[in-house]
C-alpha positions, -999 to 999 in steps of 0.1 A, spaced: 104 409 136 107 400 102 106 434 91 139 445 115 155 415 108 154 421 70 166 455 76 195 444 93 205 424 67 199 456 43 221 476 61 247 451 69 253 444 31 256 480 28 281 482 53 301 456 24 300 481 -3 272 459 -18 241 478 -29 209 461 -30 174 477 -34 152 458 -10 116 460 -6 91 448 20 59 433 1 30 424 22 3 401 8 -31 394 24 -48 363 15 -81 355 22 -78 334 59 -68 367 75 -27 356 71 1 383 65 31 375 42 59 399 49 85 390 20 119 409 11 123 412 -31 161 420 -34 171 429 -65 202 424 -82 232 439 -65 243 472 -81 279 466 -75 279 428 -88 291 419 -55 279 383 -41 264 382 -7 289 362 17 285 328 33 279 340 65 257 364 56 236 345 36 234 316 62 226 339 86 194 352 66 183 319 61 186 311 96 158 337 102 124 331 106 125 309 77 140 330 51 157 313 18 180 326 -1 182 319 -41 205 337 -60 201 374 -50 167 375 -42 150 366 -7 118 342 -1 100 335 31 97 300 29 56 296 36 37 320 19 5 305 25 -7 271 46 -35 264 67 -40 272 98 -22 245 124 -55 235 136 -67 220 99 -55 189 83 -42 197 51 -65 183 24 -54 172 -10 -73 166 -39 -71 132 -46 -84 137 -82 -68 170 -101 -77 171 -134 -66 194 -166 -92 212 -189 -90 209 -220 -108 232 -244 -105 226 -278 -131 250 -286 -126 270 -320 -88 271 -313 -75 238 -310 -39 229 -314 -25 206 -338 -22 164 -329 14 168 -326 13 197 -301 -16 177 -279 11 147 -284 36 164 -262 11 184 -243 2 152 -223 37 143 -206 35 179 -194 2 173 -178 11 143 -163 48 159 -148 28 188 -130 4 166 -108 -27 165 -127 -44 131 -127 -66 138 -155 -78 157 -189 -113 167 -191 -115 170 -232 -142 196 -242 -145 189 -280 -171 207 -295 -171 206 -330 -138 196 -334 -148 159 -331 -153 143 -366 -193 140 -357 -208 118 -390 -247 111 -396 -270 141 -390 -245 157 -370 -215 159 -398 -225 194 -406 -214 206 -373 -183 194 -370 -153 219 -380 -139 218 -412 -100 211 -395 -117 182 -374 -96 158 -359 -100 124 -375 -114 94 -353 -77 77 -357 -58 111 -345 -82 111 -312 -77 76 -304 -41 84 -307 -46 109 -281 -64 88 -260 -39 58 -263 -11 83 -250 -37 97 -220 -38 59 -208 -6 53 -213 7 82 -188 -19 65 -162 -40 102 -166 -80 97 -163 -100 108 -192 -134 129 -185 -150 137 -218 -171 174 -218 -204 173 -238 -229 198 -233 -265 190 -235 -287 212 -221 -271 248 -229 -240 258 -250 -247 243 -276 -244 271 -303 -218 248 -323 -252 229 -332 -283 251 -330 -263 279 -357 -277 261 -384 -304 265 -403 -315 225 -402 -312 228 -363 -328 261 -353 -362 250 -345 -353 227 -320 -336 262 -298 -353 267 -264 -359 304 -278 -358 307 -320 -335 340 -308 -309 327 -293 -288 294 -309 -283 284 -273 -302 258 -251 -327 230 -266 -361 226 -266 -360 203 -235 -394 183 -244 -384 180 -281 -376 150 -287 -356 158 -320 -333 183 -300 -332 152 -273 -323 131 -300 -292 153 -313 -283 154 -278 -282 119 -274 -267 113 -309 -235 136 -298 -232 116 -269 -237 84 -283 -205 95 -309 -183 104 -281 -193 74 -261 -186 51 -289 -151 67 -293 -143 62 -256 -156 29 -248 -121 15 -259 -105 38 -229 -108 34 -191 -135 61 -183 -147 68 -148 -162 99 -150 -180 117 -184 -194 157 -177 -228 166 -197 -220 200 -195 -257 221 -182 -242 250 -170 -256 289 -178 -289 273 -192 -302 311 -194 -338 297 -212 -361 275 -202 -399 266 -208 -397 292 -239 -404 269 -267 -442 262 -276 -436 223 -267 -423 231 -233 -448 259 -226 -477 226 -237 -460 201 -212 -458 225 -183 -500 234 -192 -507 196 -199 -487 182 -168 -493 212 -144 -450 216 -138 -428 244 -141 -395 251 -155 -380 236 -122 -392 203 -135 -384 203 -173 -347 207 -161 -343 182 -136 -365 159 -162 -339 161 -187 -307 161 -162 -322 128 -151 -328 116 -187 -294 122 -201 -278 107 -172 -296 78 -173 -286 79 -211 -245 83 -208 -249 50 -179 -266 32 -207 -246 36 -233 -212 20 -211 -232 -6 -187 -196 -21 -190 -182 4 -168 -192 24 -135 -198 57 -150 -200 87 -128 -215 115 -142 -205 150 -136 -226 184 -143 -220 219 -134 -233 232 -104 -249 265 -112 -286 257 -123 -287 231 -94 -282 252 -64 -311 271 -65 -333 244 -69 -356 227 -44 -338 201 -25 -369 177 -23 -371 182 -66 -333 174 -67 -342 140 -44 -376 134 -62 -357 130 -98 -332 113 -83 -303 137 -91 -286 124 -59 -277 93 -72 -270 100 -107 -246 130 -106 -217 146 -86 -219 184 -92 -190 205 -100 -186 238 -81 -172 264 -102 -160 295 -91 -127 316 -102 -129 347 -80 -99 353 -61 -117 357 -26 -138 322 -25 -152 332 11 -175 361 -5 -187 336 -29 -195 301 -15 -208 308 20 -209 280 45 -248 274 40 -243 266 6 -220 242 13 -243 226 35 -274 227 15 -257 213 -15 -248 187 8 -278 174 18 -284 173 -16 -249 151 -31 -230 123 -15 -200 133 -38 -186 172 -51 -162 188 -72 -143 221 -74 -134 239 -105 -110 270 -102 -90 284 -135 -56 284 -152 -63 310 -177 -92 332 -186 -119 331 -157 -118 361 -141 -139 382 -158 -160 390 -135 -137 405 -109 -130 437 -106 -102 447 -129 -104 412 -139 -95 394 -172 -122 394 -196 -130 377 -229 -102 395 -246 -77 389 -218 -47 368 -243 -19 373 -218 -11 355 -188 -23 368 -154 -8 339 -131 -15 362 -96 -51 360 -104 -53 323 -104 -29 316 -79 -54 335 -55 -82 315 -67 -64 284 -60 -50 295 -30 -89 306 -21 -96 267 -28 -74 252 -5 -92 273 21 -127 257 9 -119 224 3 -99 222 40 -130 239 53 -157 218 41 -144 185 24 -161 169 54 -191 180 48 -195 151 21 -186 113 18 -159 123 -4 -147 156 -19 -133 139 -54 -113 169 -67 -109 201 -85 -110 205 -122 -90 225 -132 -102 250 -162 -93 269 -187 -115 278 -221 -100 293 -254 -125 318 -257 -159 325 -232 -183 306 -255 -189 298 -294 -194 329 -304 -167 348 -284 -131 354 -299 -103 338 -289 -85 344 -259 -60 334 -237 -44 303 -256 -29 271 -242 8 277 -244 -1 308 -225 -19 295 -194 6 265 -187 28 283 -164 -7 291 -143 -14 254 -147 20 240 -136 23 263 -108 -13 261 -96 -17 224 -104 16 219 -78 -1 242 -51 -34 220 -50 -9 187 -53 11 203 -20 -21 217 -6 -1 248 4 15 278 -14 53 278 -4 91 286 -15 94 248 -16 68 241 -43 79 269 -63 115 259 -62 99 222 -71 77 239 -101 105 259 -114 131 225 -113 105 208 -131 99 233 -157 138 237 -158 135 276 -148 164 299 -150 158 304 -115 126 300 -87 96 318 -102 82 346 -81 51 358 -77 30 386 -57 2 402 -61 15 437 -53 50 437 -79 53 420 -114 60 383 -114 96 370 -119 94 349 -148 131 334 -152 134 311 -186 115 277 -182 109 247 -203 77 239 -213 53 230 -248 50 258 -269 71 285 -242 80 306 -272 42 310 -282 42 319 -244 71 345 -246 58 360 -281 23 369 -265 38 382 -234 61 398 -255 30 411 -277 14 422 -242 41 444 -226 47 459 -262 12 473 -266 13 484 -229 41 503 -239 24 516 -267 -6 527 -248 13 547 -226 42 562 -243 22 571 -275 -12 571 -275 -15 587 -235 10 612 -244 1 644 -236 13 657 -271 -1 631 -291 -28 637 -274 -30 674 -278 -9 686 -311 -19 650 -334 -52 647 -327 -79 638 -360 -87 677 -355 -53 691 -359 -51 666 -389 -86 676 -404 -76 717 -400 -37 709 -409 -30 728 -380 -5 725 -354 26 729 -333 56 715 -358 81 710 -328 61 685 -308 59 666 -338 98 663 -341 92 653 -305 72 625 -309 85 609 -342 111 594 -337 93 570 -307 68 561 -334 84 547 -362 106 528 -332 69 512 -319 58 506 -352 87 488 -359 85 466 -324 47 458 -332 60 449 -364 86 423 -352 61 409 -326 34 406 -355 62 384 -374 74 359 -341 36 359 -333 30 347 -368 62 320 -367 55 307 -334 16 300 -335 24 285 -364 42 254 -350 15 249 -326 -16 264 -342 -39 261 -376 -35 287 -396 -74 304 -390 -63 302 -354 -32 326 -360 -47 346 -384 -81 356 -362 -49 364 -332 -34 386 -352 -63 403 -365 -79 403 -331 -44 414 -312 -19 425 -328 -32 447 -360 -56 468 -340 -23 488 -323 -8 483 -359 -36 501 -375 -33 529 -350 6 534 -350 3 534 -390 -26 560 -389 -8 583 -365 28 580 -384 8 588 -412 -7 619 -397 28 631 -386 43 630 -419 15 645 -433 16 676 -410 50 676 -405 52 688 -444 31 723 -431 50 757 -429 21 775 -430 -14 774 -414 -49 784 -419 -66 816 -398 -91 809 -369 -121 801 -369 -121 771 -391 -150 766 -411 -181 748 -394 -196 719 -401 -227 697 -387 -222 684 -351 
């Protein structure tokens, strides 16, 4: 019906002299629910659609009308039979992870939080906490000081946001194991990962690092603090756990749940003040035994955080896990993404994904909504979703997608789990609040409509996406072309031979590149800057933008140089080893 009637409307414009391309897009989300939407673009003619017309469209099944394009009003809800759930807790990640911003850019960042309907920041430090005692050779040499966190922390509480600090204390922990001093308390001497879990020294670091953070938040309302314990890929390796496991008769099952236990009991300790809640991820606890989990008394001391950031949550979290984990926890989390995540989709983002891919995560959140309706009864209280996004995959990783980048995800995504629905209305509400041009657009089979919005550090955003579709560009029209590809290769460059008039052809298109990547190196360069310390800009650009640099410069190079032949050499060219 939707279909016809749109086509209708197509041909009665038409039948005004007024042109308009329309197209039907059909998007499938993961319930089994079919969005039909009509994508008008702008009127060849310039003509305006009239009154009646356009109320007439509107009047159909639903259909808006914003400027010259054409929206069904629900694009996704759930099903009439469900309540609609809402998290009541939605909280912001905050990585700060070998790429953090300056104070002044987290300063203004936090309004913004607060204006797109999270209720909290969960602050991953790392080593950018100014850690003193046997822990102030980890910290980062551009730590913040103690008096610029408690700044940010001061302006948190003021905008009524919760604050959940992230320290890791089982694996991750690369920013403290690298070092020389440190590496014999790692699980496995290889890898600068996960602690010797019956060491008391690595304990003790553990518990130092939380007793910093602690002390630094104790000032602050905090109900909930996360220790991390996520991807703990080895246990039981180092000679002190492979004794207590032979001395005490236990397995690796236990040394884990043993030290869960122990640092929980530790972070309660350390604020007996305030009702604590401790958070952990939920990956090394679902496979456990349910009666271990009970025995150590897991059940009582922490609320596990279910991370997933596929697009198609059904394939992942099956209803039996829901209800084993369950029987497990009184209380659960969910954790989707605003930036990064999806690496392990198919033609996913990865750890060098630096643009912004908002489809993907509006699916996962939109996959979400679906779980939490589905299973939010399941436990005495479904607190929330958390939701995350890391500067780069772990310590050692580059950078990748930064902040400024991923808040468009975040404010659109944060105002689908706040509306528990995916709609024309909440965009239209996103794109007011971000003071959008016009009502962002998104769909998984087109490219997204991103109008001009209002938000901190947008022209780091624009530079990046600019950087993005430049090298895509790039890719295709230079470096896929089939006589780049077959006339300016390193062979006809090693033999000086070949065809001078696809040369001329090519030239010209890549000087122009080289000049575009060379204007996006520079506003890459200015705009980080305002936002970004310097070693964050430079490993960008060295990471991003110079690689297609160094290529365009190499081939321009090779064209002049064989543009200068008139004659060439006889075949066959001399051999040389394979």
């Amino acid at each position: 019906m939707l279909r016809r009637s749109v086509r209708r409307f197509a041909l009665s414009i038409s039948c005004l002299t007024v042109i308009y391309t329309a197209t039907i897009l059909i998007m499938d989300y993961q319930d089994g629910s079919r969005i039909q939407r009509n994508v008008s673009r702008k009127a060849q003619s310039g003509a305006k659609v009239s009154g009646v017309k356009r109320d007439s469209l509107e009047n159909m099944q639903g259909i808006v009308v914003d400027g010259d394009r054409v929206f069904q009003k629900v694009l996704h809800r759930p099903s009439s039979s469900q309540n609609y759930f809402i998290a009541p807790n939605r909280i912001f990640h905050l990585d700060l992870k070998g790429a953090a911003p300056k104070m002044g850019y987290l300063l203004k960042l936090v309004p913004f939080i607060k204006q797109i309907g999270a209720t909290g920041i969960m602050i991953e430090y790392e080593d950018m906490f100014p850690f003193t005692g046997k822990l102030s050779g980890v910290k980062a040499g551009n730590a913040y000081t103690l008096d610029e966190l408690r700044r940010f922390l001061r302006a948190i509480q003021t905008h009524n946001l919760d604050i959940i600090p992230l320290v890791q204390t089982v694996g991750h922990l690369e920013y403290i194991l690298k070092y020389p001093n440190f590496s014999k308390y790692r699980e496995e001497e290889r890898y600068p990962q996960v602690i010797c879990l019956t060491d008391e020294g690595a304990v003790d670091l553990v518990q130092e690092a939380l007793r910093q953070i602690l002390n630094l938040h104790k000032d602050f309302a905090m109900k909930y603090f996360h220790i991390g314990a996520d991807e703990v890929f080895q246990i039981g390796r180092c000679e002190k756990d492979r004794s207590y496991m032979v001395n005490n008769n236990v397995d690796t099952e236990f040394l884990l749940l043993r030290h869960i236990a122990r640092i929980s009991k530790f972070v309660k300790a350390q604020v007996p003040n305030k009702k604590v809640n401790v958070l952990i991820w939920h990956d090394m606890l679902v496979n456990l035994q349910a009666q271990n989990v009970l025995k150590h008394g897991l059940s009582n001391l922490v609320e596990p955080v279910v991370w997933n950031y596929m697009e198609n949550l059904d394939d992942q979290l099956l209803p039996d896990f829901w209800q084993r984990l369950s029987s497990m926890f009184s209380y659960v989390w969910g954790a989707s993404a605003y930036k990064v995540e999806f690496w392990k989709m198919q033609s996913a983002d990865g750890p060098d994904q630096y643009a912004s891919n908002v489809q993907h995560y509006l699916n996962n959140h939109i996959s979400w909504l679906k779980q939490m309706n589905e299973h939010h009864s399941k436990f005495k209280q479904f607190r929330g979703i958390i939701v995350t996004g890391w500067q780069r995959f772990d310590h050692f990783a580059i950078i990748c997608e930064i902040i400024p980048v991923g808040l468009l995800s975040a404010a659109v995504n944060m105002a689908v789990l706040k509306n528990g629905q995916y709609d024309f209305e909440v965009m239209r509400s996103v794109s007011q609040s971000l003071k959008c041009s016009s009502v962002l657009y998104f769909d998984k089979n087109s490219s997204p409509f991103i109008p001009q919005c209002s938000f901190p550090g947008v022209h780091v955003f624009h530079a990046v996406q600019t950087l993005h579709s430049t090298i895509n560009s790039v890719e295709e029209q230079v470096f896929n072309d089939y006589q780049v590809r077959g006339w300016i290769a390193r062979f006809n460059e090693k033999h000086l031979y070949t065809q001078a008039w696809y040369l001329d052809q090519v030239l010209y298109k890549v000087k122009s590149f080289l000049r575009e990547m060379e204007v996006c190196e520079q506003n890459i360069k200015t705009e980080m800057q305002t936002v970004f310390y310097n070693d964050t800009v430079a490993e960008f650009v060295y990471v991003y933008v110079k690689p297609t640099l160094k290529r365009l410069e190499e081939l321009s190079q090779r064209i002049d140089k064989l543009s200068e032949l008139r004659i060439f050499p006889r075949r066959p060219f001399a051999v040389q080893e394979f």
